[in-house]
DRENPA-3360 file (N, C-alpha, C; in nm, 2 decimals, always signed):
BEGIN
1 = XXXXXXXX = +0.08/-0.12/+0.00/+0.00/+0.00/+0.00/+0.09/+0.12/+0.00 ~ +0.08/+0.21/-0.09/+0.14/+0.36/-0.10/+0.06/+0.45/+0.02 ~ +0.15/+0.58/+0.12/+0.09/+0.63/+0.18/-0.06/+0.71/+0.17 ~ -0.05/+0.71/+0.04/-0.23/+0.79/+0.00/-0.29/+0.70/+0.05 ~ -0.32/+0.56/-0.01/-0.40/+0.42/+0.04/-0.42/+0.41/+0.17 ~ -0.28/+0.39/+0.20/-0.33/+0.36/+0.33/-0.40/+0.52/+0.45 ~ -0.39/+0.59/+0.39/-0.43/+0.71/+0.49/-0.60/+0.75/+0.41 ~ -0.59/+0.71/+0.30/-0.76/+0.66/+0.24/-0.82/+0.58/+0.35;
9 = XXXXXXXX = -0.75/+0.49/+0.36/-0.82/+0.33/+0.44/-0.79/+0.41/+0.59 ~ -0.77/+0.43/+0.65/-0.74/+0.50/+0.76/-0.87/+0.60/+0.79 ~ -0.90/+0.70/+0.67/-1.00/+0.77/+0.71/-1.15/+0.70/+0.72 ~ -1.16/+0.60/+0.60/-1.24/+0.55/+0.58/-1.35/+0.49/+0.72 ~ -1.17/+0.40/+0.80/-1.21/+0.35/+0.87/-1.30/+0.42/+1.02 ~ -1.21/+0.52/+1.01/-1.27/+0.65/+1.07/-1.37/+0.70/+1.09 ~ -1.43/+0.71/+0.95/-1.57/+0.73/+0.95/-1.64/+0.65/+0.95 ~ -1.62/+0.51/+0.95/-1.74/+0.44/+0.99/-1.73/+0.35/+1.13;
17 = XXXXXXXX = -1.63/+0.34/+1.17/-1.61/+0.41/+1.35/-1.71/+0.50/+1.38 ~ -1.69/+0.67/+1.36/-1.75/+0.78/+1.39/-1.88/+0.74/+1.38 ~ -1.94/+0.68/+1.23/-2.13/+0.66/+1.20/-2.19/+0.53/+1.30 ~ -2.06/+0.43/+1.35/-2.13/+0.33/+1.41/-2.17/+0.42/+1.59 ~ -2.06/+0.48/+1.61/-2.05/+0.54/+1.74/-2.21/+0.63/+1.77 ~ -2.21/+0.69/+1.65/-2.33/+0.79/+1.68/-2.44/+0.74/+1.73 ~ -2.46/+0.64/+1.59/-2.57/+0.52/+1.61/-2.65/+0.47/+1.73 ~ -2.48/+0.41/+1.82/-2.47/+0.37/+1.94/-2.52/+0.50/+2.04;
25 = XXXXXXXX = -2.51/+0.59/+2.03/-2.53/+0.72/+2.10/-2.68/+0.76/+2.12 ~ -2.82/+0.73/+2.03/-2.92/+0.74/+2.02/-2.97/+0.70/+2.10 ~ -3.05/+0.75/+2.16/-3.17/+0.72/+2.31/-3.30/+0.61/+2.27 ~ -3.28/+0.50/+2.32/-3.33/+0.39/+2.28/-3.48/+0.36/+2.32 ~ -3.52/+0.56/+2.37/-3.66/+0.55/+2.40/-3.70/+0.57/+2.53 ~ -3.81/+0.65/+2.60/-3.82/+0.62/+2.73/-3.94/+0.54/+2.77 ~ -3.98/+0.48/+2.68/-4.07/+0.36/+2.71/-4.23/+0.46/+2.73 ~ -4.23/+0.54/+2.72/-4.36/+0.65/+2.72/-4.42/+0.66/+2.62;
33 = XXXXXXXX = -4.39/+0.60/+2.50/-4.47/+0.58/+2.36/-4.41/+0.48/+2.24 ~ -4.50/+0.43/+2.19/-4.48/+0.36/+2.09/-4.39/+0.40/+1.98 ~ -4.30/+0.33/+1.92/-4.23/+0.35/+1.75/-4.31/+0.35/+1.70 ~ -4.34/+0.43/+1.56/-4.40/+0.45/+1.46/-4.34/+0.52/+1.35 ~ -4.38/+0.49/+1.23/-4.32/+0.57/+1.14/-4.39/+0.71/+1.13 ~ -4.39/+0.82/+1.05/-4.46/+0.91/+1.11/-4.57/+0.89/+0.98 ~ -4.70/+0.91/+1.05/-4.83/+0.89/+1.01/-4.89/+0.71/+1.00 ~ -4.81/+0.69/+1.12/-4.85/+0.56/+1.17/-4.97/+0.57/+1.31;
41 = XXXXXXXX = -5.00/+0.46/+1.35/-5.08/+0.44/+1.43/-4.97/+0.44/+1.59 ~ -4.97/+0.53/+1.64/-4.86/+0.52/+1.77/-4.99/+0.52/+1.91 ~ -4.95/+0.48/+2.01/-5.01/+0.48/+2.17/-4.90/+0.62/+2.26 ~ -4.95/+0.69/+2.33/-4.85/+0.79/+2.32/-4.92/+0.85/+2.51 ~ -4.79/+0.76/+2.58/-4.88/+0.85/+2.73/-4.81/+0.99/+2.78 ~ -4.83/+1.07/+2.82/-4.79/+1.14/+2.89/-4.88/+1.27/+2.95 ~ -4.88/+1.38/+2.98/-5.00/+1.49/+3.03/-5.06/+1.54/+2.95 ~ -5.15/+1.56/+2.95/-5.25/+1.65/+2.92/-5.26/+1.78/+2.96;
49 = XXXXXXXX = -5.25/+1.84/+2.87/-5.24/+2.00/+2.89/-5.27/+2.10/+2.76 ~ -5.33/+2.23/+2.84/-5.34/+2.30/+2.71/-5.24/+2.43/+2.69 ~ -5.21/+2.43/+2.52/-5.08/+2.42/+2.47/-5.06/+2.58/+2.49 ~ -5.18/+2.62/+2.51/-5.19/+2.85/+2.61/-5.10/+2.79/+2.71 ~ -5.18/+2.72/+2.76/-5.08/+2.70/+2.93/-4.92/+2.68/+2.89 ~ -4.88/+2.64/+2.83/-4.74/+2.53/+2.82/-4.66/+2.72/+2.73 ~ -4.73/+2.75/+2.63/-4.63/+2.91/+2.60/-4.68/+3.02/+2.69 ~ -4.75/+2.99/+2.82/-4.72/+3.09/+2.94/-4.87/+3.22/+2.87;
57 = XXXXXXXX = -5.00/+3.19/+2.78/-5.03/+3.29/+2.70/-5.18/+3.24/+2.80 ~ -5.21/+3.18/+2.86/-5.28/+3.17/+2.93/-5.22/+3.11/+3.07 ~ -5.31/+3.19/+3.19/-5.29/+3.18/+3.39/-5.43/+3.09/+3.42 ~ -5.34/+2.99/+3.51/-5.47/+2.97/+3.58/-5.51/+3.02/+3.71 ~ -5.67/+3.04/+3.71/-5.73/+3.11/+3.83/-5.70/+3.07/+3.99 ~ -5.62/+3.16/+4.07/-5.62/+3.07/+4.23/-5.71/+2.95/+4.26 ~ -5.66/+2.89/+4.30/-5.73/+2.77/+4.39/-5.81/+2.68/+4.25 ~ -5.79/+2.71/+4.15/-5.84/+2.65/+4.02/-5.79/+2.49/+4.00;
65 = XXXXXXXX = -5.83/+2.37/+3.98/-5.75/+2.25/+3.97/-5.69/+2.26/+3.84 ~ -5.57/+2.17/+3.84/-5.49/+2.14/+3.69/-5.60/+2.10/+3.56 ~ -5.70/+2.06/+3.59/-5.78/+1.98/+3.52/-5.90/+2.10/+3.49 ~ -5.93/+2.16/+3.58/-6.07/+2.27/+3.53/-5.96/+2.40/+3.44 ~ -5.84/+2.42/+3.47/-5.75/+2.51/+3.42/-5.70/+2.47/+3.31 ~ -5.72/+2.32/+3.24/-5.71/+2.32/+3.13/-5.82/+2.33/+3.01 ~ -5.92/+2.25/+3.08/-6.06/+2.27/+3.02/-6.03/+2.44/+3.03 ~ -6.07/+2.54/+3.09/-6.09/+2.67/+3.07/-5.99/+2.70/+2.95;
73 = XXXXXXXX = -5.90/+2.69/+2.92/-5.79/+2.72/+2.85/-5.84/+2.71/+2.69 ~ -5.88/+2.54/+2.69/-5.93/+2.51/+2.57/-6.02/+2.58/+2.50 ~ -6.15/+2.60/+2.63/-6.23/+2.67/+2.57/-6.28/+2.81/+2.51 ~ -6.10/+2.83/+2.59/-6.07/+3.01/+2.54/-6.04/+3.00/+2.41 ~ -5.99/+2.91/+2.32/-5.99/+2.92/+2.19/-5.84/+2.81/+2.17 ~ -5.78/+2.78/+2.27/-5.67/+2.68/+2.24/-5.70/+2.54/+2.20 ~ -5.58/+2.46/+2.25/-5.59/+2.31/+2.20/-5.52/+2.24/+2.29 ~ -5.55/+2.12/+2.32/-5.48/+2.01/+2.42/-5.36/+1.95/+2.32;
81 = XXXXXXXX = -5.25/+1.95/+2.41/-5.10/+1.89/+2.40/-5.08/+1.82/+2.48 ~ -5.04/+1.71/+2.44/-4.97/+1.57/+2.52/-4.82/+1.60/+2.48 ~ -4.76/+1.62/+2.63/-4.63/+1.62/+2.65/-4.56/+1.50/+2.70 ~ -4.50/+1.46/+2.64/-4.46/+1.33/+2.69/-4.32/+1.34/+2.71 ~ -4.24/+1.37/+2.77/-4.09/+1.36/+2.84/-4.04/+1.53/+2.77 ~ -3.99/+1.53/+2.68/-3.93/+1.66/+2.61/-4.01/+1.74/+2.53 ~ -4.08/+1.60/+2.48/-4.17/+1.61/+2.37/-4.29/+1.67/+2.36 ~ -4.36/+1.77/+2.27/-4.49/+1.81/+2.29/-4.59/+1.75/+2.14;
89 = XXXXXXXX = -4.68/+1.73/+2.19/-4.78/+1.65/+2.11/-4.90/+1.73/+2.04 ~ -4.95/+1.78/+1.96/-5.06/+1.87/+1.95/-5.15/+1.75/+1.89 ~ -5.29/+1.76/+1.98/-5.38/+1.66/+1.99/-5.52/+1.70/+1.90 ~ -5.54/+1.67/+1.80/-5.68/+1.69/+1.72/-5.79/+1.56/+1.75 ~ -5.95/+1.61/+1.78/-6.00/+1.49/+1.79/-6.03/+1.43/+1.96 ~ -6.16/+1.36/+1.95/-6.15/+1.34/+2.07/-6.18/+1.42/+2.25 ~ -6.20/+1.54/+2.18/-6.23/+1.66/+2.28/-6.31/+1.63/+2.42 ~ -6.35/+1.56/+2.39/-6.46/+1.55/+2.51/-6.38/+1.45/+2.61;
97 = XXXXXXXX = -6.29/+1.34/+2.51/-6.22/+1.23/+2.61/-6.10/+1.27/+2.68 ~ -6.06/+1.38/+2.59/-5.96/+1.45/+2.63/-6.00/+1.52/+2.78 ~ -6.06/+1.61/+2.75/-6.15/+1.66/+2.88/-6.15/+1.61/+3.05 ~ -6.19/+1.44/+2.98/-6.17/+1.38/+3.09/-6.05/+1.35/+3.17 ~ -5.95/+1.38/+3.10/-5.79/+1.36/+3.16/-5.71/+1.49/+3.15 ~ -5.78/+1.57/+3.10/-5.73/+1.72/+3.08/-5.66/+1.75/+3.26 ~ -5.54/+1.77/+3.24/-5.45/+1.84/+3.35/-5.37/+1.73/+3.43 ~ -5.38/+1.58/+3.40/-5.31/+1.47/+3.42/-5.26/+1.38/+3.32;
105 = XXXXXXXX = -5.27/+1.24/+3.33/-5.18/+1.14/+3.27/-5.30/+1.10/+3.23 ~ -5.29/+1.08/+3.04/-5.33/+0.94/+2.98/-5.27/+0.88/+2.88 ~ -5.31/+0.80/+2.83/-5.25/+0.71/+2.73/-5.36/+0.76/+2.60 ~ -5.26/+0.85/+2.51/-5.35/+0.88/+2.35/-5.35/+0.81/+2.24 ~ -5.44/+0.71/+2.18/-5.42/+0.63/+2.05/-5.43/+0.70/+1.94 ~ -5.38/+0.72/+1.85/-5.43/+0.78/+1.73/-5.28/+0.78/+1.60 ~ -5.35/+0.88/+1.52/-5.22/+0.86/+1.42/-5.12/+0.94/+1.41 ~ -5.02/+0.92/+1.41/-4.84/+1.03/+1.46/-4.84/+1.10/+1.33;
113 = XXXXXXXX = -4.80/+1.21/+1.30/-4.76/+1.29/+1.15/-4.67/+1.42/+1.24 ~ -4.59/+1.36/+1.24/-4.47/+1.44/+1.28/-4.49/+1.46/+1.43 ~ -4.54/+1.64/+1.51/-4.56/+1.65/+1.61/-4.73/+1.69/+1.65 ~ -4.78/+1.61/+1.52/-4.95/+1.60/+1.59/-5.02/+1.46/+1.60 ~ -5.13/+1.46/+1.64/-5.18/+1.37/+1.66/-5.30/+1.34/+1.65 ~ -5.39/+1.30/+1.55/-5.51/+1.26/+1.55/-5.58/+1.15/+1.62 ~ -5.61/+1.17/+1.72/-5.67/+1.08/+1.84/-5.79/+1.02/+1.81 ~ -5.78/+0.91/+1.84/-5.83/+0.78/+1.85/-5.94/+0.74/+1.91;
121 = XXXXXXX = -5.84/+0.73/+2.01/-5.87/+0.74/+2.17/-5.84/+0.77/+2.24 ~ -5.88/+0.76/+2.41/-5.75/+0.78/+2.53/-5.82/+0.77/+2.63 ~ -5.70/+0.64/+2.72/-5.71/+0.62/+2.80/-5.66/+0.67/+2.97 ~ -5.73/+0.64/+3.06/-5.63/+0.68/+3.21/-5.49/+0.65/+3.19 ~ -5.39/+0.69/+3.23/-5.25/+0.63/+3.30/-5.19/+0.63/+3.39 ~ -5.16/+0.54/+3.46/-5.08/+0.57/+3.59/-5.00/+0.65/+3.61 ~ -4.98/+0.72/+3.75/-4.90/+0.88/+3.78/-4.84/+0.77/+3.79;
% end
């Protein structure tokens, strides 16, 4: 091998070192939602909340619960978001089931397209 070659084969090797490392580097999920491709059918738990609340563009009233403060929120003209670990979800569909878990934990079925969600369903989830 002439010094070009081998410092070819050197970087080569390099970079596919570096692509496997990255690979290995990727967060293998925090178990809070389903894989899906996007505009797949995903299961997706995490809170319920409305998405005024979450950019600070709506307050909730003293002594108000998490749950009546989100319902009010919605009905000011917003929309419910399932936040799940980093992640924020905007939820279409389902309003009234939503409602029922509005300001806690449930489990949302419906279809993934990027960072929305066309709900399905949804269930309670354990705190």
């Amino acid at each position: 091998m002439n010094s070009n070659t081998r410092f070819g084969f050197v970087g080569f090797c390099f970079l596919v070192v570096l692509g496997v490392s990255s690979l290995m580097a990727q967060p293998m999920g925090d178990g809070k939602h389903s894989s899906t491709e996007s505009g797949g059918q995903a299961a997706l738990t995490g809170s319920v909340v409305c998405a005024a609340q979450l950019s600070h563009q709506y307050n909730c009233r003293r002594n108000e619960t998490q749950q009546s403060c989100a319902i009010d929120c919605v009905q000011s003209g917003s929309h419910y978001v399932l936040q799940v670990g980093d992640e924020e979800f905007s939820l279409n569909g389902q309003t009234k089931e939503l409602e029922r878990y509005a300001g806690g934990k449930a489990t949302v079925h419906g279809s993934v397209t990027g960072d929305h969600v066309s709900v399905s369903s949804v269930a309670g989830a354990s705190k």
